[in-house]
C-alpha positions, 0 to 999 in steps of 0.5 A: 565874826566881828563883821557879823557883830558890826551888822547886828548892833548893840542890844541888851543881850548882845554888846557891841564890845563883846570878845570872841566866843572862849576857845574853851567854850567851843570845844566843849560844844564840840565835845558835846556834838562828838558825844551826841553822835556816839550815842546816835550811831550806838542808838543805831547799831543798838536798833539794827541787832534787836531788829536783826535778832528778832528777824532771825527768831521769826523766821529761824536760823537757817532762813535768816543765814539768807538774809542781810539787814542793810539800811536804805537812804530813804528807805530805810531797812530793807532784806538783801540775799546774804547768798545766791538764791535759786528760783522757787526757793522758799526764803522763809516762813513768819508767824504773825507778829500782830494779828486781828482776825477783822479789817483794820478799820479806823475806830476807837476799838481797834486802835485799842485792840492793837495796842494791847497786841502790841503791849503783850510783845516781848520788850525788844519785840516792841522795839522792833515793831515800833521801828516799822516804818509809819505813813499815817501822820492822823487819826480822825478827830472823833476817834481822839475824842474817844480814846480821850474820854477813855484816859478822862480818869487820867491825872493830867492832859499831858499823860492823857495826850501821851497815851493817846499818840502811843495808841495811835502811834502802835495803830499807824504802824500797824496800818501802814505794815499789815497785810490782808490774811485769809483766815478760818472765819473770813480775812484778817489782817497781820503785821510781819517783822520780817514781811514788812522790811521787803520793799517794793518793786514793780518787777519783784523778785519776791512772791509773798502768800499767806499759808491759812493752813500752817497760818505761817507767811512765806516768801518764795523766790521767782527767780534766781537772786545773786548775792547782794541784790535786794530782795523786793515784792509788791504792795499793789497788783502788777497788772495795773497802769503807771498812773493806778500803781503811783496813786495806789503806792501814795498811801505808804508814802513814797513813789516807786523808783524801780526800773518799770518805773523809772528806768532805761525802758519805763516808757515801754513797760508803761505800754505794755502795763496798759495793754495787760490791764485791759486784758486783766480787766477783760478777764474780770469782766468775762468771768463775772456772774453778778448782773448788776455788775455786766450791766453798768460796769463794761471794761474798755475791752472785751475777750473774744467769744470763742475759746480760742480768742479767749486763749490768745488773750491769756497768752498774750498776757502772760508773755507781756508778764514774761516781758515785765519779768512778773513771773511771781504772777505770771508765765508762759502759759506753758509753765503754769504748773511750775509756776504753781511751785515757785509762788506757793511751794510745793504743798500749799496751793492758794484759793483766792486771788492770785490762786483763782487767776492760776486756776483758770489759767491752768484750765484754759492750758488744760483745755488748749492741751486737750484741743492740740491731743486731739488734733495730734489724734486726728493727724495720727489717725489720718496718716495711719489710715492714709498708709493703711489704704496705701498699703492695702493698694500695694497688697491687692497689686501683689495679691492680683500678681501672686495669683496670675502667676499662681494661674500660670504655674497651676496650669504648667503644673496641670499639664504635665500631671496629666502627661505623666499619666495622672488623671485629671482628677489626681492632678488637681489633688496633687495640685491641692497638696502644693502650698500656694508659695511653691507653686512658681517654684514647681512649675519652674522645675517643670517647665520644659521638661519632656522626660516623662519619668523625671516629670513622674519622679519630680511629682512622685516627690511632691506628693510624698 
């Protein structure tokens, strides 16, 4: 202290001579910092239960008993699984909050739009919205300029400027927190209170879908989460590059740091991103119709013409996604339909987006399962007819053999007719009235007989 004192000099509000500080002066200081830090973590506590509350009442109590509400180091809330969570579970299902059934544009009107949604909230509603994470800092001059000759009627500029940066604070939040929603009459964009506390990843274990139907956001687990681990989804579209994930993940202000990104194998993800982009842009290109587009946007590569080529595409996509572990988009081709349930649940099955992407990947499995059928047919239908002509061989061998040796037993049987004094004509009645699989047997009994009477009596016996 007197060291700092000496190098400073003397000056008109600072002596040369001056004493140390009063020890009682410090420890009020200190008191007073004690005292801030109390109300700052009571602010927190205080913050942490409204959001927490507000959670449960948007989702319900038996969604929110699998939830836990942690606070991130640059991050800030984020949603952890409270307990164990199968694959294919629904987490919950929310309401919006804040809802406008247009873009959220940046104009005068909207901005005044959303306050007034925001106005209409319940007071600790409010609080939770307003403790959204925002990444919007400005707002266009001219829209001030707007909203200034709004509030003109207003007494002083401080109270004007203060009514200003409310709205536009309440419209930064919304911004940075809206989802796109498909509604009756075209797209509409929401906030979510318990939605917009999921973080992002690059290999989410959260899919996320607006349900038009129930107008309800549901969450669905796609895969098992154990207990503790944070639940995350995606702000932008999985089957993009690195470098187009990073520039889109800009705008809510912060880079992605999961392990696609940033981990062990990041650089192998960053390949395989890139080679599922091409094909992911193939695909778009494919099932383009609109001319303008075909002529002067060609992606860098193309699907094969034939429908098989076109299959090995799609299955080499979907087990790159297997790879990056994106099973809230993908899987193996194989598992569509299951995968239909984890990400949109059992009775709802989406018709845009993601949903248009499952649909053509189901009928190209379709079409693949019709194709193995029919070859599956065909390999039966050969084998059957194979065995078939086999058997048919076998029966004309056994056939040609029954007969030669029927000839022979029908002559023996004949003959000794005839020398037991049958003519001819009753010989070959009687040989008539023998069933065809006795014959070797009869001509057997005879054979090499000599006694007329026996051969009369074993004949007597046939023909009785």
């Amino acid at each position: 202290m007197e060291g700092e004192n000496a190098n400073q000099g003397p000056s008109a509000t600072h002596s040369s001579i001056e004493k140390t500080d009063d020890p009682a002066d410090s420890v009020a200081s200190i008191s007073e910092d004690f005292d801030r830090m109390a109300i700052s973590q009571a602010q927190k506590t205080q913050d942490k239960e409204i959001i927490r509350e507000q959670i449960a009442l948007a989702v319900g109590s038996e969604s929110a008993a699998l939830l836990e509400l942690r606070h991130i180091v640059d991050k800030g809330y984020g949603l952890f699984a409270a307990t164990d969570i199968k694959r294919g579970t629904c987490i919950f299902k929310e309401a919006p909050l804040v809802l406008i059934t247009h873009g959220a544009s940046e104009s005068a009107e909207t901005v005044f739009y959303v306050s007034q949604q925001v106005s209409k909230l319940c007071q600790n509603q409010r609080r939770a919205y307003r403790m959204l994470h925002k990444a919007i800092d400005s707002m266009n001059p001219a829209i001030s300029r707007i909203m200034q000759d709004t509030f003109a009627g207003v007494s002083s500029r401080m109270d004007i400027n203060n009514a200003i940066q409310s709205k536009i604070d309440d419209f930064a939040t919304f911004k940075t927190n809206a989802f796109q929603v498909r509604l009756d009459k075209g797209i509409g964009t929401a906030v979510f209170l318990a939605h917009s506390r999921l973080n992002h990843s690059c290999s989410p274990n959260g899919h996320q879908s607006y349900n038009e139907r129930e107008g309800l956001e549901m969450l669905h687990a796609t895969r098992d989460i154990i207990a503790g681990e944070e639940i995350t989804v995606t702000y932008t579209s999985l089957v993009r590059t690195w470098s187009q994930r990073a520039a889109e993940l800009r705008r809510w202000g912060f880079a992605c740091s999961c392990k696609s990104c940033k981990g062990a194998g990041a650089s192998a993800s960053k390949l395989r991103r890139e080679r599922m982009f091409d094909i992911d842009q193939a695909i778009a290109f494919d099932n383009c119709t609109d001319p303008m587009i075909r002529a002067t946007s060609r992606p860098r590569y193309t699907l094969p013409t034939l429908i098989t080529g076109k299959l090995a595409c799609v299955e080499e996509l979907a087990k790159l996604c297997e790879l990056e572990k994106l099973d809230e988009a993908f899987a193996f081709v194989e598992q569509v339909l299951q995968l239909h349930r984890i990400c949109y649940g059992n009775n709802y099955v989406p018709n845009s987006g993601a949903g248009v992407w499952i649909s053509k990947l189901k009928y190209l499995f379709e079409e693949k399962q019709k194709a193995a059928a029919l070859a599956q047919e065909r390999l039966l239908y050969q084998e059957r007819s194979k065995a078939e002509k086999a058997a048919h061989q076998e029966g004309k061998k056994a056939w040609a053999a029954d007969k030669k040796v029927n000839k022979k037993a029908k002559r023996a049987i004949k003959a000794a007719a005839e020398k037991a004094g049958l003519t001819k004509e009753d010989a070959e009645a009687l040989l008539a009235g023998i069933d065809t699989g006795k014959l070797a047997i009869v001509a057997e009994k005879l054979k090499g007989e000599d006694d007329i009477e026996k051969v009369k009596s074993i004949i007597v016996e046939l023909r009785s």
